[in-house]
C-alpha positions in Angstrom: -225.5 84.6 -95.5 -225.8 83.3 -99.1 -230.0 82.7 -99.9 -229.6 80.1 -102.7 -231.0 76.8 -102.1 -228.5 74.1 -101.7 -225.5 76.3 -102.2 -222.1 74.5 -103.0 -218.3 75.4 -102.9 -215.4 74.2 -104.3 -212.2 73.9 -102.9 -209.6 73.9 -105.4 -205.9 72.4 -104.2 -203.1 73.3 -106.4 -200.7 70.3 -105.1 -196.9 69.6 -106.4 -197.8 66.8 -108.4 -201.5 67.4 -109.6 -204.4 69.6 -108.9 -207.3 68.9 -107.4 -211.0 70.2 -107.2 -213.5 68.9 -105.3 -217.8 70.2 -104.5 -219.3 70.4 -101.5 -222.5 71.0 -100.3 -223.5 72.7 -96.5 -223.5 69.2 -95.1 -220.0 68.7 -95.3 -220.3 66.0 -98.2 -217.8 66.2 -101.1 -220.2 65.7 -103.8 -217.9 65.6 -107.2 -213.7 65.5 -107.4 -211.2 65.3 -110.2 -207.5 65.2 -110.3 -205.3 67.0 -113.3 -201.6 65.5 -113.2 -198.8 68.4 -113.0 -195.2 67.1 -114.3 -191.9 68.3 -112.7 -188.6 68.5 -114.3 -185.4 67.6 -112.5 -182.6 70.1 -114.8 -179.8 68.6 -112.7 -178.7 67.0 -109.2 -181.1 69.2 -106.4 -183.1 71.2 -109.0 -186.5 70.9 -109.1 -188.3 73.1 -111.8 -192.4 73.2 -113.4 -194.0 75.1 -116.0 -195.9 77.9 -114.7 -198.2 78.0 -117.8 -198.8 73.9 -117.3 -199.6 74.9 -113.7 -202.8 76.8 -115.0 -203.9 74.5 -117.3 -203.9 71.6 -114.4 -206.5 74.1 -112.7 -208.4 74.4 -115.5 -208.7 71.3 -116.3 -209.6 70.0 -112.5 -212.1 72.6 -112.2 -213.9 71.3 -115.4 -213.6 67.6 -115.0 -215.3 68.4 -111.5 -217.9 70.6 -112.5 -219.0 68.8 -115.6 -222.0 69.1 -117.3 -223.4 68.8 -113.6 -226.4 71.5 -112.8 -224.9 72.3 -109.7 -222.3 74.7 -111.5 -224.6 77.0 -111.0 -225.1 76.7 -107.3 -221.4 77.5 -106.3 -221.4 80.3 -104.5 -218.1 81.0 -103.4 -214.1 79.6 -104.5 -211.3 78.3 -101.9 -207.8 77.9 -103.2 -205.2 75.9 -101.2 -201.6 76.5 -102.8 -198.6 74.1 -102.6 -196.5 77.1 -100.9 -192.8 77.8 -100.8 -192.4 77.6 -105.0 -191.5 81.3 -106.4 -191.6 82.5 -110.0 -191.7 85.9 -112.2 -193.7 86.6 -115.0 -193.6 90.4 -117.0 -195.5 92.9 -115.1 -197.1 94.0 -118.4 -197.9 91.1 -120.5 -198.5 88.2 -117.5 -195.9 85.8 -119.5 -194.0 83.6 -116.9 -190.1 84.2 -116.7 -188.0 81.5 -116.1 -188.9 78.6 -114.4 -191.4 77.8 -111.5 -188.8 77.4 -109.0 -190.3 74.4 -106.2 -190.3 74.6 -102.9 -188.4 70.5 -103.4 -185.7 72.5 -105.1 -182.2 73.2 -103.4 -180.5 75.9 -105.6 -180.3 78.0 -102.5 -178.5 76.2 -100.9 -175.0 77.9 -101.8 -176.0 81.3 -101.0 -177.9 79.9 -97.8 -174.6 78.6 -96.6 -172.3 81.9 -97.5 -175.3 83.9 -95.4 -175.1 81.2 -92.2 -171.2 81.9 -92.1 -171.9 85.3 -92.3 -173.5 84.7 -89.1 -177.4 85.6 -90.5 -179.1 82.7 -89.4 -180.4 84.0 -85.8 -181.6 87.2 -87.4 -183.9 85.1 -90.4 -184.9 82.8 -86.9 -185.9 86.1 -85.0 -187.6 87.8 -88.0 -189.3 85.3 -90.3 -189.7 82.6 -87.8 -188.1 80.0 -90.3 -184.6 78.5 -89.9 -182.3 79.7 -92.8 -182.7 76.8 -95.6 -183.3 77.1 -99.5 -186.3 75.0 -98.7 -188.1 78.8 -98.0 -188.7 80.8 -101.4 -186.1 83.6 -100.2 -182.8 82.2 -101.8 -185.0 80.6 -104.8 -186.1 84.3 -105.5 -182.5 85.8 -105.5 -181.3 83.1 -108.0 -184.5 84.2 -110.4 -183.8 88.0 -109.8 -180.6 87.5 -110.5 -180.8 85.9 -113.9 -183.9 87.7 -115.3 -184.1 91.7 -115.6 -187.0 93.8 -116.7 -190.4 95.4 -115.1 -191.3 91.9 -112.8 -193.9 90.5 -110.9 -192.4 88.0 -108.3 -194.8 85.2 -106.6 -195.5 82.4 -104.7 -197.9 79.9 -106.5 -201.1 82.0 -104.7 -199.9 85.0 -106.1 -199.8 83.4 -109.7 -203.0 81.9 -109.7 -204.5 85.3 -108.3 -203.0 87.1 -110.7 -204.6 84.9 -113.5 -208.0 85.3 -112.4 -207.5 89.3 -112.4 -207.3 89.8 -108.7 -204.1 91.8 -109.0 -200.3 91.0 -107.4 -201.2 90.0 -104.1 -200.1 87.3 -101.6 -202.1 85.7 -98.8 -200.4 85.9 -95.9 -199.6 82.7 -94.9 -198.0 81.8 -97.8 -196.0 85.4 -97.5 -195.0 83.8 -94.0 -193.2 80.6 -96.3 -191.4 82.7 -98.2 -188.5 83.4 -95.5 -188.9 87.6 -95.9 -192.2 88.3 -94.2 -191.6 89.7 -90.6 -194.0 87.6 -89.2 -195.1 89.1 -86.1 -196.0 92.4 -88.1 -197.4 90.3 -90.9 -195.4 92.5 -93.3 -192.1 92.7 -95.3 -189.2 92.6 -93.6 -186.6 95.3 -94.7 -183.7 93.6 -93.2 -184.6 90.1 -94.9 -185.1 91.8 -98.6 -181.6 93.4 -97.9 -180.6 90.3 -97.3 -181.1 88.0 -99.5 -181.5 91.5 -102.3 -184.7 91.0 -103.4 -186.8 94.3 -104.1 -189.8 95.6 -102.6 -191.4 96.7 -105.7 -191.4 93.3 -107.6 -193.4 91.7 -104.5 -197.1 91.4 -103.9 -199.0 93.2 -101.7 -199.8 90.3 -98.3 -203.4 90.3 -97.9 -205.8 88.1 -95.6 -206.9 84.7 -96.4 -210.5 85.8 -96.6 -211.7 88.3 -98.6 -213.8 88.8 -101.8 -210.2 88.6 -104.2 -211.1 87.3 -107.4 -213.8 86.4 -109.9 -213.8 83.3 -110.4 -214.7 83.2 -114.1 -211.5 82.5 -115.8 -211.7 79.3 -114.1 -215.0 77.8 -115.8 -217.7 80.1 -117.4 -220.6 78.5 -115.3 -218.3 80.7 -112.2 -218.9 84.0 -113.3 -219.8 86.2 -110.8 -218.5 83.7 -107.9 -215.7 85.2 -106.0 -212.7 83.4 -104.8 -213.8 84.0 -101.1 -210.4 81.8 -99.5 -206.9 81.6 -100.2 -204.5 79.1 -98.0 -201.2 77.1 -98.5 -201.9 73.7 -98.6 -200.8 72.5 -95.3 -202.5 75.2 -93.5 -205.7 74.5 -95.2 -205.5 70.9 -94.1 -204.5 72.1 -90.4 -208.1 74.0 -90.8 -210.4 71.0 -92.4 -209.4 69.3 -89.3 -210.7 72.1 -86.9 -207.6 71.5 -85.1 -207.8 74.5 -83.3 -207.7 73.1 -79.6 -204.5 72.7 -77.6 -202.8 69.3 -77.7 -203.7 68.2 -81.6 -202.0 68.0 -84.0 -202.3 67.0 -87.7 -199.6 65.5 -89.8 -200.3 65.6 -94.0 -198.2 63.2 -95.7 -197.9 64.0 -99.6 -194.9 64.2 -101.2 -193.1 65.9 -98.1 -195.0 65.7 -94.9 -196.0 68.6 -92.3 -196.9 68.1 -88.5 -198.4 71.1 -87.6 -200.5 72.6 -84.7 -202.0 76.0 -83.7 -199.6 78.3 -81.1 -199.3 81.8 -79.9 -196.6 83.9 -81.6 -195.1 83.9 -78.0 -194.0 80.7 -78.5 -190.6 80.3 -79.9 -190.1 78.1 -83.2 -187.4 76.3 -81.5 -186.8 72.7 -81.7 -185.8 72.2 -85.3 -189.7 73.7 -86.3 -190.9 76.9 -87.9 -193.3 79.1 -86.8 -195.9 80.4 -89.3 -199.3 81.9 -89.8 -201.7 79.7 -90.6 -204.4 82.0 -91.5 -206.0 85.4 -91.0 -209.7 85.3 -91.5 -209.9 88.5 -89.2 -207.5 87.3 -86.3 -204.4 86.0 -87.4 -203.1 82.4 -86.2 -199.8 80.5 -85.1 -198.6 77.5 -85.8 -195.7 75.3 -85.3 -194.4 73.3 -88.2 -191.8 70.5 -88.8 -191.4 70.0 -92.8 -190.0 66.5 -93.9 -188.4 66.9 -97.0 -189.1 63.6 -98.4 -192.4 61.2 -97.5 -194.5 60.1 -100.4 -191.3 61.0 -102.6 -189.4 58.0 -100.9 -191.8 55.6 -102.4 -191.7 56.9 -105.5 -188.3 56.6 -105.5 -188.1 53.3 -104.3 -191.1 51.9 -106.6 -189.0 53.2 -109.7 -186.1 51.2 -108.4 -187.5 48.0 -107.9 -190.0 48.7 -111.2 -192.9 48.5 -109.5 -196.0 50.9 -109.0 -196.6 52.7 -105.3 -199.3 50.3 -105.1 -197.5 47.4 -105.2 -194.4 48.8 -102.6 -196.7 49.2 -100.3 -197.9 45.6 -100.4 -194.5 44.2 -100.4 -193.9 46.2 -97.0 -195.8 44.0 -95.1 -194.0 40.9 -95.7 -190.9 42.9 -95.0 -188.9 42.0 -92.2 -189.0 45.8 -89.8 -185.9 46.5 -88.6 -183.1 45.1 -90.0 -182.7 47.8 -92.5 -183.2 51.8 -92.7 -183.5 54.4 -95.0 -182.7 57.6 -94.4 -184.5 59.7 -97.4 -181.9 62.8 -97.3 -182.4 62.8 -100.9 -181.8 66.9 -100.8 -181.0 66.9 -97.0 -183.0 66.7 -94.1 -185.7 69.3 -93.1 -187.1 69.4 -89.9 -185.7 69.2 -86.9 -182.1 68.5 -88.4 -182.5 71.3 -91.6 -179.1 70.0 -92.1 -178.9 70.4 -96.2 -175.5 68.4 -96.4 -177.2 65.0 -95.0 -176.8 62.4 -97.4 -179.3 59.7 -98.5 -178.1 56.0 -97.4 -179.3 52.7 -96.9 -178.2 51.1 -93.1 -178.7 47.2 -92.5 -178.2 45.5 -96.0 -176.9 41.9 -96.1 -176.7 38.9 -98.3 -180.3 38.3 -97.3 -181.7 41.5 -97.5 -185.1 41.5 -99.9 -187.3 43.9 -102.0 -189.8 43.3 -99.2 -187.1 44.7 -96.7 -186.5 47.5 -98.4 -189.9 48.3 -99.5 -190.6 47.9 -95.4 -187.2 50.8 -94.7 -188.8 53.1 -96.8 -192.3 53.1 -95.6 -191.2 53.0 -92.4 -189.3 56.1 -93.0 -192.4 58.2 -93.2 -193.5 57.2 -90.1 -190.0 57.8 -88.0 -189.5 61.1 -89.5 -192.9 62.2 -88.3 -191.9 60.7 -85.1 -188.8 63.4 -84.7 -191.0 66.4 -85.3 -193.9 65.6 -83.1 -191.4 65.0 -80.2 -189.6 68.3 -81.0 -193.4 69.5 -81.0 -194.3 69.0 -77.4 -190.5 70.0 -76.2 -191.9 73.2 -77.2 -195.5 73.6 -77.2 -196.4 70.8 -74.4 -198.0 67.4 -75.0 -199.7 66.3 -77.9 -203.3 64.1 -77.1 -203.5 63.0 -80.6 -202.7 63.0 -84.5 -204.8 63.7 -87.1 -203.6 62.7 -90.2 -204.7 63.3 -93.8 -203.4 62.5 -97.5 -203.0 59.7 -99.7 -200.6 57.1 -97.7 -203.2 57.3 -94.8 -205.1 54.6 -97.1 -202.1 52.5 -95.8 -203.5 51.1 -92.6 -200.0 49.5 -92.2 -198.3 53.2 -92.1 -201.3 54.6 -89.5 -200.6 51.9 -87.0 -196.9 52.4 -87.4 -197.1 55.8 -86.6 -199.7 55.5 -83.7 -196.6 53.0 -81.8 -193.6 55.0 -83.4 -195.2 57.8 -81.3 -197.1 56.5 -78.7 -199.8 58.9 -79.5 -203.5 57.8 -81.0 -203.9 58.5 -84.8 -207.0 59.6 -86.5 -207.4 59.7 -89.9 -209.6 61.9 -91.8 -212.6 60.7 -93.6 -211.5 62.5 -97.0 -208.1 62.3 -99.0 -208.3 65.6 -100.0 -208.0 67.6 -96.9 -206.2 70.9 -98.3 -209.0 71.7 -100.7 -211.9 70.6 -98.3 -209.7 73.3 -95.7 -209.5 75.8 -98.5 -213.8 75.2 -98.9 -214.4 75.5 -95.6 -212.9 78.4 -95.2 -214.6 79.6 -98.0 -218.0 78.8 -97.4 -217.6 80.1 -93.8 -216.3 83.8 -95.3 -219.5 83.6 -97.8 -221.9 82.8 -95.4 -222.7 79.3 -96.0 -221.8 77.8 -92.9 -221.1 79.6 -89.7 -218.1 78.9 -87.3 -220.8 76.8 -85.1 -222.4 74.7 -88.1 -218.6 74.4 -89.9 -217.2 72.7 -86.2 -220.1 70.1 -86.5 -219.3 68.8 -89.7 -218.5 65.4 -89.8 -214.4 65.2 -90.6 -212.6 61.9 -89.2 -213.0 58.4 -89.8 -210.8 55.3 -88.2 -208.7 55.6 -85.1 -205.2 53.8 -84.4 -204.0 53.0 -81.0 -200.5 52.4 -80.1 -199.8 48.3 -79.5 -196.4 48.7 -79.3 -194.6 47.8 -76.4 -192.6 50.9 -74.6 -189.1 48.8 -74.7 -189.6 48.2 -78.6 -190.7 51.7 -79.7 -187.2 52.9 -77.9 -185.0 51.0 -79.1 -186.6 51.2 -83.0 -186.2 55.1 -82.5 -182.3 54.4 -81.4 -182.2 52.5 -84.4 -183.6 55.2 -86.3 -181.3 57.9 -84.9 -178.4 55.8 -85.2 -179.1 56.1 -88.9 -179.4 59.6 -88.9 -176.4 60.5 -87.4 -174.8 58.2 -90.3 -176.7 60.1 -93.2 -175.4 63.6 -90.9 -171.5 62.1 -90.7 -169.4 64.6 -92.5 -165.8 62.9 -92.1 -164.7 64.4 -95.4 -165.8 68.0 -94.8 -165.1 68.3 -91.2 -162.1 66.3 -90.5 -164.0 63.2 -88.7 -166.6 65.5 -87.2 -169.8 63.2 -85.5 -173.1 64.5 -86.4 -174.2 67.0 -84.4 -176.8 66.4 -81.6 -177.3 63.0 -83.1 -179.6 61.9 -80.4 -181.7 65.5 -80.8 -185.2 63.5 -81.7 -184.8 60.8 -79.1 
């Protein structure tokens, strides 16, 4: 148990398109944040690269925007660090310089050698082993395309293992980020000789998996007021968030929407990841834990799109939404295929619905909407496998969207409740933090204040079905593949209804 007076920690959330860092203090109360942008770069059609280098400086630079010239930079006592997850890069052994690209977890350069290993028949053995379903969403077939462009003595990493490394606490991985990367064996929490065969990645250029908890790092390259500190926590983003919502009681569930979503929930590893979901580790602060998880490809990214379009800002989409007439169009965001609980990477992106009358407003309403019905597909493939789901606890940006929260509380029928901060992964990545330093224990961290408003579903039962008909109607249209199968329907077109 730390003995300073009014201890604080700060959570630091290394997201896809900017970093975070927030303070907060043993009530619970986020106390200072700031936000460093991170910029992406699209090489060509399904490549998604960033700057590894670029990467660190956005941590930097969020850490010290947050901290200030405050005088609580000296009260920290202890560093959590939630990771966007499935990216992979390499960087020289002996002088720490980053080869190649960061490869992100958006990008779909896999998906070649994905396919040649499916008709090869491997895709029950990666189910069985790593609990994931064979996909170049999963770091795997992003690290054979590195190793096999770039020779030499080589470090390769998730983003964790990067950031760790920087901060001198060796080549490691936390171990559920190792579970992401689609060559743990995730029931012995280790590395799978079958999958490195596989997919021919080396043993010696990984990190060693190591708990989330655990004294790792000092945190001193990150701001000079941190000496001393350790980085106490280390969690992918989306497992962190699962954990700032104490979700660790049967039946909830919490969905993050950011630029992809994830609907995840807490499961033994006796439950099988089928369904179209994955089954992971969500963290190991002593006793490992299991969760089921659908990943939607494309969320907050649809809007982006969109907003570039129509040349308007997110803002502004979201406001022409609600004069948009719901229904009469649908988007189907398969902008690099479809991720949970289709993973069908040759879905197409398409439009259903458009007339001569068709508006901005309509559209802008499609692609919110989208968000919502996606979700919708994974929380039903959820309780065909886990059992019912009471509730859903949402977190992220487009929860500020009171339009989107109701729409998903009658899309699903389930109650939604959001969370009273927007930045959920590094206030998970905190918590755990603080609780592994001795700031808070398990009792005092499950009283701290966590969600705000509540949505109830208004929709009628008759109207909810036939909008997810609609939905799945437009699904198995983005899933046709007349031209590669000979006139082929989609398969299981009517899986999420």
């Amino acid at each position: 148990m730390t003995t300073l007076e009014n201890p604080l920690v700060l959570g630091v959330d290394q997201g896809t398109s900017a970093t975070k860092a927030i303070l907060v203090d043993t009530a619970g109360e986020v106390v200072s944040r700031a936000s460093a942008p991170l910029s992406r770069r699209h090489p060509g059609p399904g490549l998604v690269e960033q700057d590894a280098e670029e990467l660190w400086r956005s941590v930097l630079d969020a850490v010290a925007a947050c901290l200030g010239n405050r005088d609580g930079a000296g009260r920290v006592v202890a560093v959590g660090l939630s990771v966007q997850r499935e990216s992979v890069l390499l960087w020289d052994r002996a002088t720490g310089a980053p080869v190649g690209p960061l490869v992100s977890w958006q990008d779909r350069r896999g998906t070649e050698l994905c396919a040649r290993l499916a008709a090869e028949g491997a895709s029950a053995l990666v189910r069985r082993i790593s609990g994931l379903p064979l996909d170049p969403m999963f770091s795997a077939a992003k690290a054979a395309w590195l190793l096999g462009r770039h020779r030499g003595d080589l470090c390769l990493g998730t983003v964790d293992s990067w950031l760790l490394h920087r901060l001198g606490g060796g080549h490691v991985i936390e171990v559920g980020c190792a579970s992401r990367t689609q060559l743990l064996d995730v029931r012995r929490r280790a590395w799978s000789p079958e999958l490195l065969g596989l997919f021919g990645v080396p043993e010696e250029a990984l990190p060693r998996v190591v708990p989330s908890t655990g004294a790792y790092a000092d945190a001193k390259a990150l701001h000079p007021a941190l000496a001393g500190v350790p980085v106490s926590a280390v969690l992918g983003d989306s497992h962190a968030a699962l954990y700032a919502h104490a979700a660790g009681e049967p039946g909830r569930v919490k969905v993050t929407y950011g630029t992809g979503s994830s609907v995840m929930g807490l499961a033994g590893p006796e439950v099988a990841a089928g369904e179209g979901l994955c089954s992971t580790i969500a963290w190991d602060d002593g006793t490992p834990a299991y969760a089921l998880e659908g990943n939607i490809l494309s969320a907050g990214a649809t809007i982006a799109w969109l907003a570039g379009v129509l040349g308007v800002e997110a803002e502004e989409l979201a406001r022409l939404a609600r004069r948009g007439r719901r229904g009469r169009l649908k988007i189907v965001p398969a902008f690099g295929g479809l991720g949970a609980p289709w993973w069908d990477d040759r879905a197409e992106a398409i439009m259903t619905g458009l007339g001569l009358d068709s508006r901005r407003e309509d559209m802008a309403r499609a692609a919110v909407d989208s968000i919502g019905l996606q979700v919708g597909d994974v929380v039903s493939a959820f309780e065909r496998a886990a059992g019912p789901v009471a509730e859903l606890l949402a977190d992220g940006g487009p929860t500020a969207n009171d339009d989107l929260m109701q729409w998903q509380a009658d899309v699903t029928g389930h109650a939604v409740r959001v969370a009273r901060r927007p930045e959920l992964s590094a206030l998970g990545a905190a918590h755990l933090a603080g609780a592994a330093s001795g700031v808070w224990s398990r009792r005092e961290l499950s009283g701290l204040p966590r969600h705000g408003r509540r949505y109830t579903p208004v929709l009628p039962v008759c109207e909810r079905r036939r909008a997810l008909a609609e939905w799945h109607s437009a699904v198995a249209r983005a899933r046709h593949r007349t031209s590669r199968s000979g006139g082929a329907e989609a398969e299981a077109s009517d899986r999420g209804s």
